[in-house]
Residue, then its C-alpha position, 0 to 999 in steps of 0.5 A: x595387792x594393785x589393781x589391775x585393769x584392761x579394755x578393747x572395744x569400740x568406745x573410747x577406753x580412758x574413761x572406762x579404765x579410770x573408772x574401773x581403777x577407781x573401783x580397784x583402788x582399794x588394792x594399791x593407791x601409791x600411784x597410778x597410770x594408764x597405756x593406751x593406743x591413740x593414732x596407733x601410737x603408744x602413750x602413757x601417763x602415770x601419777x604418784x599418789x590417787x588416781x584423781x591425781x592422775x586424771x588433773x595431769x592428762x593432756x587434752x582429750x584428743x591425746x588420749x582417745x582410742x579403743x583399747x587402753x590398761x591401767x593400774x593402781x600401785x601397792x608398792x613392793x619394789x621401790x618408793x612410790x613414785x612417778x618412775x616407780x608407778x605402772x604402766x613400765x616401758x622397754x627401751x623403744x617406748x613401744x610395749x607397755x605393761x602393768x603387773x600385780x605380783x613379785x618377780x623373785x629372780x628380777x636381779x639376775x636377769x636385770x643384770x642380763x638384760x643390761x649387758x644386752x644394752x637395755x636402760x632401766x629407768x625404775x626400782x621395780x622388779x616389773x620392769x625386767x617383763x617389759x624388756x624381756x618382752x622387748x629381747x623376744x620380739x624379733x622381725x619373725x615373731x608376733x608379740x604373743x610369741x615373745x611374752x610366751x618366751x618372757x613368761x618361760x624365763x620369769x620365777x614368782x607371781x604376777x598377773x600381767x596384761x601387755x599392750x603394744x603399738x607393734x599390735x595396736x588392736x591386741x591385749x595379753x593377759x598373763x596369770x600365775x598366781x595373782x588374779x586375772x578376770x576377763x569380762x565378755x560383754x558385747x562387742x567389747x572385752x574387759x580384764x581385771x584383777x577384781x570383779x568390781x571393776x568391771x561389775x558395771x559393764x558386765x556380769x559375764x567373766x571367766x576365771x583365768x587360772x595359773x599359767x594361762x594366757x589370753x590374746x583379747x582382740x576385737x573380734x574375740x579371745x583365745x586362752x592357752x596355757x603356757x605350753x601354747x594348748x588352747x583351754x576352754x572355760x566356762x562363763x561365769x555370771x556374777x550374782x550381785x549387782x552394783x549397789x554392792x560396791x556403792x557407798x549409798x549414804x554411806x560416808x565410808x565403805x567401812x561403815x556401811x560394811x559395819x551396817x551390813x552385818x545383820x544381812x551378811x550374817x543372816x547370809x552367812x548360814x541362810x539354808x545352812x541350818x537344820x533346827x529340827x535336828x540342830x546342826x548345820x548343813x555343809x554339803x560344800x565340804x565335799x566329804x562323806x559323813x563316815x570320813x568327818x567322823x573320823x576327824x581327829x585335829x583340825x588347823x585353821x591357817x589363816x592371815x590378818x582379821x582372818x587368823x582371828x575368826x581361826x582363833x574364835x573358830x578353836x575356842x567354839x570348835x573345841x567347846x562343841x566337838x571336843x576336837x583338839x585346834x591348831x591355829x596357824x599363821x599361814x605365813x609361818x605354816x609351810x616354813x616351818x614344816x607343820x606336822x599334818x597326822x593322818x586324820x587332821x582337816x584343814x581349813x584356810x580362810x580368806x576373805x579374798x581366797x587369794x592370800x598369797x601366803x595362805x595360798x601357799x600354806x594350802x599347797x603345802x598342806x596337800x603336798x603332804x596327803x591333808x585334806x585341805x578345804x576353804x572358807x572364803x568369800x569369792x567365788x572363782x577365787x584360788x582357794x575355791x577352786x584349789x581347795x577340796x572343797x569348804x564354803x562360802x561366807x556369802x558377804x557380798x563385796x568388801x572395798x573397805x580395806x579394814x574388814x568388817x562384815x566378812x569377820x563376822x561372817x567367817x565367825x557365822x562359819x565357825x559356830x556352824x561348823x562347831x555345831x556340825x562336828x560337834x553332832x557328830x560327836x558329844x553336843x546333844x540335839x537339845x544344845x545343838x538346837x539352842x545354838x541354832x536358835x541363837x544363831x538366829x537372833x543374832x542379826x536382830x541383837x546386831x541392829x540394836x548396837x548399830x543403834x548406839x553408834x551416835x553414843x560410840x562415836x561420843x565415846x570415840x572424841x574422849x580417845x582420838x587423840x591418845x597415842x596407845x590403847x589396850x585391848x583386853x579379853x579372855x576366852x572366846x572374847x581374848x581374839x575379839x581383843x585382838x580384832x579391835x587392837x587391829x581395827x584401831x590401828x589400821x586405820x587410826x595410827x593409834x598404836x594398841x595391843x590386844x591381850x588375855x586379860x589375866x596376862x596383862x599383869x606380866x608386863x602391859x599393866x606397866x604401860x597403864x596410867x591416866x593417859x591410857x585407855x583401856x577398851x576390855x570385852x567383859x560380857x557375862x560369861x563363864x569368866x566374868x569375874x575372873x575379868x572383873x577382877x582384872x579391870x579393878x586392877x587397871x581402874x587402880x592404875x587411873x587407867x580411862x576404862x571402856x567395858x563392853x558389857x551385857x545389857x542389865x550389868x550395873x556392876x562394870x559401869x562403876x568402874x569404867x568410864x564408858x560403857x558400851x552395852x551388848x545383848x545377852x546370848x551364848x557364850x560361844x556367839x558373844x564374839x558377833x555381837x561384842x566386835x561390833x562396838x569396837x568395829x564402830x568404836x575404831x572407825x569414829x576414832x579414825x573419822x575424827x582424826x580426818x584420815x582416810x579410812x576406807x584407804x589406810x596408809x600402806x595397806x591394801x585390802x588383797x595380799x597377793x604377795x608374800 
């Protein structure tokens, strides 16, 4: 959730740190604050609300120059977002200085502990008990290192942390167990952060710090050991995109230029992963041998937010395909609730970050109990990568909009190939299989021609700004694109809507339906169209405002709707890719003509790194 961000070197460090937070903001944007040393003195400043809040309240330059500084961005977990509440927190002396990302489970004991020791709290947040422990551990015969090694023995749930000290002026320690931490090497300087974008425009160059590792940066180098003191060797990662990634461009938003990226990002999604002269896919990432796919007889997908909707796509084409029975499971309620795993059954947990806190303990969970569990996500280095026994990448490149928008329709890319490969495995014949990857292949093309109606969906956008519920209808395949455009509209416009099966809305929503009301149902030609047809002539008699995404050349539905948004024919099971698109678009004109912020809606922050 919050951004965290450290640097050592020979320049002066505030303006790189504020700039790297600002790439971080995404994560956390209650507050913010920086700890640096100047003249081998610790000092702190800290803001509520934006970091350009932050940078009007610094003092003069002079007060804020030195060589080595972190900084964080907050989502709040403990306490309100304010001043006391922001990060970087201090122990009693004003000497250490600490940010955090993550949840001290066991804060109230040892809070209570540390009291009784005489130490003054001043905030409402768990984080502040690391800053006095560090403070109980230092003594006159140990280091700081030595008493964060002791802080971190006492110290139960997740954090990524990074210290700063003016009793070690020239020193950085970064501390990792279960929320990210990346260290960036370039020359003569060193980075840390808990994302790639902050630092990408320094240095291409990082290590993956993993749980219960620890990282002593100096001038001269780094060491990192694991919690038992035993030094760790790494290799260097080298970061294969560049800038332009997290750039807005012409963009007014990352959100829409994310939304202008899909056609590229789906491509990315299965180029080289196709075989048409056979049509299936190739997903050597899986890491598992043919004769042990076959024998494959349940898959659940366990997943959270957008991602638990691709999951949902992903079961209707999967089954379709492979004839292979799907669970889809919220990760959040999967490890809780005990999940029956049989023998035979593959796992999937899919994340765009690969660091959801509860998808990550769902993945645990499931090979605690013997499952072969493999991920789908879109960073590499990330937990579930590396935990994982095996999965793939989505190749979506860099996502700062907080709402998501390339990486689900490149989890649902995912979905069709692994579909198509199972299902070749089993009863989908090459000719099927065959048009399903051709298909797959014009899908990019039929994308740009949506992107083209955006001017005409942002028109569409005005006549609903300023409703205050919307219904979203789908059946099938296209019951979950429903439920994705529900999500987009209210994260980000406030506007409270539900998605649900079309046929369902006769046992309670349509009661809700009247003038006022607009309805946005996914009716394409598919195997239920008249079945939804039927539906929509039930909301149209309510004088509900009706907007239908429909298949190019159906006359029919525009009688009834008051707008019609038009999407290319293709298969059934692809439908999905094209026909988010449009309401993708449609939830971010809504929130653009609102005059909110889209990029950064209020309490969201784009990486769950907490539970």
């Amino acid at each position: 959730m919050c951004g965290i961000v450290g640097y050592i070197g020979q320049r002066n460090a505030l303006p790189i740190v504020i700039e790297a937070l600002k790439r971080l903001e995404y994560r956390g944007y209650d507050s913010s604050g920086i700890a640096l040393i100047n003249d081998n003195k610790l000092a702190v400043y800290k803001k509520q609300g934006k970091i350009v809040e932050l940078e009007r309240s610094l003092p003069e330059p002079s007060k804020c120059e030195g060589n080595i500084a972190i900084a964080h961005t907050r989502w709040a977990t403990h306490g309100e977002p304010n001043e006391i509440n922001a990060h970087p927190h201090t122990d009693c002396t004003g000497r250490i200085s600490i940010v955090h990302n993550g949840i001290i489970e066991n804060y109230k004991p040892l809070r209570e502990q540390l009291i009784k020791l005489g130490h003054k709290f001043v905030s409402q947040t768990d984080t502040e008990v690391i800053v006095h422990l560090i403070e109980q551990f230092m003594t006159s015969e140990s280091c700081l290192e030595d008493a964060v090694y002791e802080t971190t023995k006492r110290l139960e749930g997740t954090y990524g942390l990074v210290v700063l000290s003016d009793h070690d002026p020239n020193k950085l320690i970064a501390v990792r167990k279960g929320s990210p931490l990346i260290i960036g090497i370039a020359d003569n300087e060193y980075f840390i952060a808990s994302d790639v974008s902050a630092i990408i425009i320094h240095t291409k160059r990082v290590i993956y710090m993993q749980d219960n590792e620890i990282c002593v940066l100096t001038h001269e180098g780094f060491e990192i050991t694991n919690i038992d003191r035993a030094k760790v060797k790494h290799e260097i990662s080298v970061v294969d995109w560049d800038i332009s990634a997290i750039e807005k461009g012409d963009f007014k938003h990352f959100m829409l230029k994310e939304i202008f990226e899909q056609p590229v990002t789906i491509n990315n999604a299965y180029r080289g992963r196709i075989d048409e002269q056979m049509g299936t896919a190739r997903l050597g990432g899986l890491n598992l041998p043919l004769k042990e796919l076959r024998r494959v007889k349940k898959v659940h997908l366990v997943a959270c937010g957008t991602s638990f909707h691709s999951a949902m796509i992903g079961k209707y084409i999967i089954e379709d395909l492979s004839r292979i029975p799907v669970n889809v499971e919220y990760a959040s309620e999967y490890r809780y609730r005990n999940p029956i795993i049989p023998e035979d059954t593959l796992v999937f947990v899919i994340s765009q970050s690969g660091e959801t806190a509860d998808t990550l303990a769902a993945m645990r969970e499931a090979k605690a109990k013997g499952a072969t569990v493999l991920g789908i996500t879109n960073v590499v280095g990330s937990s579930i990568a590396r935990e994982t026994d095996g999965g793939t990448y989505i190749h979506a490149g860099s996502e700062i909009g907080v709402a998501s928008t390339k990486a689900f329709t490149s989890q649902v890319t995912i979905m069709v190939l692994l579909a198509v490969f199972l299902g070749r495995m089993r009863s989908l014949s090459p000719v099927d299989g065959m048009e399903y990857i051709r298909e797959l292949d014009k899908i990019p093309g039929k994308v740009e021609r949506i992107l083209a109606q955006n001017e005409a969906i942002r028109e569409i956008a005005k006549s609903i700004k300023d409703s205050t519920n919307a219904l979203y209808l789908g059946r099938g395949v296209n019951f979950p694109v429903a439920l994705e455009g529900a999500l987009k509209l209210k994260e980000i416009s406030y506007i409270h809507a539900e998605g649900y099966p079309a046929a369902e809305m006769k046992h309670g929503p349509i009661a809700l339906i009247d003038e006022n009301m607009p309805v946005v149902a996914v009716a394409p030609r598919d195997p239920l169209y008249e079945k939804v047809y039927s539906n929509l002539q039930e909301v149209r008699a309510r004088k509900a405002r009706l907007i239908t995404i429909a298949t190019e050349g159906d006359t029919q539905l525009e009688q009834i709707s008051e707008h019609t948004i038009y999407i290319p024919d293709t298969l059934s099971n692809l439908q999905p890719l094209l026909a988010v698109i449009p309401l993708q678009l449609l939830a971010y004109h809504v929130a653009d003509l609102r005059g909110f912020d889209v990029d950064q809606p209020r309490n969201l922050a784009k990486s769950v790194t907490v539970e």
